[in-house]
C-alpha positions as CSV (number, residue, x, y, z in Angstrom):
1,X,0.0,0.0,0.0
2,X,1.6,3.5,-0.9
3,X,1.1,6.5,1.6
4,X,-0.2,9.3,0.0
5,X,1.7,13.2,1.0
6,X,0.0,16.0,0.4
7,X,3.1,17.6,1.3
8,X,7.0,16.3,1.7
9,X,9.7,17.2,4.5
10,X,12.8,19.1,3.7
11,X,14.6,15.9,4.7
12,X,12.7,13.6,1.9
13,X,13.6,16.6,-0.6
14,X,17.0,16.8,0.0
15,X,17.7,13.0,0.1
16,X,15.9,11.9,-3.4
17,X,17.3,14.9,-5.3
18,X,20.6,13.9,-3.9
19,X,20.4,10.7,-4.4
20,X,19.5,11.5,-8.2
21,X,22.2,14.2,-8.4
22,X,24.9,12.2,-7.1
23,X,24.4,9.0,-8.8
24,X,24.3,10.7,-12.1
25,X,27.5,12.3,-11.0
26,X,29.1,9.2,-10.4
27,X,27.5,7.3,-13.0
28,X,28.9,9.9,-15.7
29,X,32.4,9.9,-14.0
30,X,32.7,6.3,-13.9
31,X,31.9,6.1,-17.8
32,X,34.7,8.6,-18.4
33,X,36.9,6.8,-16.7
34,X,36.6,3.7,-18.4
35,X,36.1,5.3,-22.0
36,X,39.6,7.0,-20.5
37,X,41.1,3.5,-20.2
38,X,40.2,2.0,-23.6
39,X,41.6,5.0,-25.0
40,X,45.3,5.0,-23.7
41,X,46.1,6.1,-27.3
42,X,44.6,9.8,-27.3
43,X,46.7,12.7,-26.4
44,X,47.5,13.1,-23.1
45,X,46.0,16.6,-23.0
46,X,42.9,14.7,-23.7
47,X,43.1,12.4,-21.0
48,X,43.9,14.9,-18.1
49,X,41.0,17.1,-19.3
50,X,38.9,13.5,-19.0
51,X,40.2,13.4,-15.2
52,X,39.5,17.0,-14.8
53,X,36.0,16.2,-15.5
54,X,36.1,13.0,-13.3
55,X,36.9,15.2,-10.1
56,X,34.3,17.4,-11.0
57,X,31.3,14.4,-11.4
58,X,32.6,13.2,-7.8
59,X,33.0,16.5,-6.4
60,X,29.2,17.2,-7.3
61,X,28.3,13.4,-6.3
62,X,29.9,14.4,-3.1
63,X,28.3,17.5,-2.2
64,X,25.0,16.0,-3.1
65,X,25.5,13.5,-0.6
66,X,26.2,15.8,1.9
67,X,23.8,18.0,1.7
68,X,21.2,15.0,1.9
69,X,22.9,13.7,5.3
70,X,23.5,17.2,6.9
71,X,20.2,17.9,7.1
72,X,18.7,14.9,8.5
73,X,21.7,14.8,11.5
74,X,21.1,18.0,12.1
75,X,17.9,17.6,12.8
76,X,19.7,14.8,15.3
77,X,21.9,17.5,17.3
78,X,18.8,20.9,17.1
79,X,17.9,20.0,20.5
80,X,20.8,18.7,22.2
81,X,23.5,19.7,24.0
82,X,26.1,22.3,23.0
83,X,28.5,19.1,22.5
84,X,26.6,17.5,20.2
85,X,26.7,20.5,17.8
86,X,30.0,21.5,17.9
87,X,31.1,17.7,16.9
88,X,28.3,17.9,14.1
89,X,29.9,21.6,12.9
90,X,33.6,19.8,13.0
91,X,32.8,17.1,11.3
92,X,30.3,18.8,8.4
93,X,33.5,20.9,7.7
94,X,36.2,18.1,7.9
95,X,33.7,16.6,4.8
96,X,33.8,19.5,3.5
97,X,37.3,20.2,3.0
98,X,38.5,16.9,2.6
99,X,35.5,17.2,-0.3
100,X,37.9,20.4,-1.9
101,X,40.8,19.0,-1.3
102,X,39.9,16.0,-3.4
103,X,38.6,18.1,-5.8
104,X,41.9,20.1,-5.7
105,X,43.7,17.0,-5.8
106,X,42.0,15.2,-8.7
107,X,42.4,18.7,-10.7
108,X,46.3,18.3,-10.4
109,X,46.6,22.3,-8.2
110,X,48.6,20.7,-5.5
């Protein structure tokens, strides 16, 4: 039997468009990659520009994800202690620089 909404949360929102977002993100990154590996033969300009656009599919698959877990955990911490959020802040923003720094990584800057 299917429920019926006459309206949706934030959280369900949030989760099925990331969940759309970020599989086509990976989905389309994962296809470059292998059409990257069956064609060792093209100029290497070529094939950094492919990874380029690689880091750029996971970067986006990545943020999608975390945008779809942030809000549901902190719904988790809005009402408890002062602990609780500053752990949640620390880690949303260890994601999210280890997210860049991948990003940077993958796009050969450092």
């Amino acid at each position: 039997m299917s429920r019926q909404y006459s309206s949706y949360t934030v959280t369900e929102v949030c989760a099925f468009w990331a969940i759309v977002i970020s599989g086509f993100a990976y989905l389309l990154g994962g296809l470059i990659k292998f059409i990257t590996s069956l064609m060792k033969d093209i100029a290497p300009r070529t094939i950094a520009l492919m990874n380029n656009i690689i880091s750029i599919m996971v970067f986006l698959g990545n943020l999608a994800l975390i945008v779809a877990v942030a809000i549901p955990a902190w719904q988790f911490v809005k009402y408890r202690k002062k602990a609780w959020k500053v752990v949640y802040w620390i880690a949303l923003v260890g994601f999210a620089l280890g997210a860049v720094l991948g990003l940077l990584g993958g796009l050969g800057i450092f």
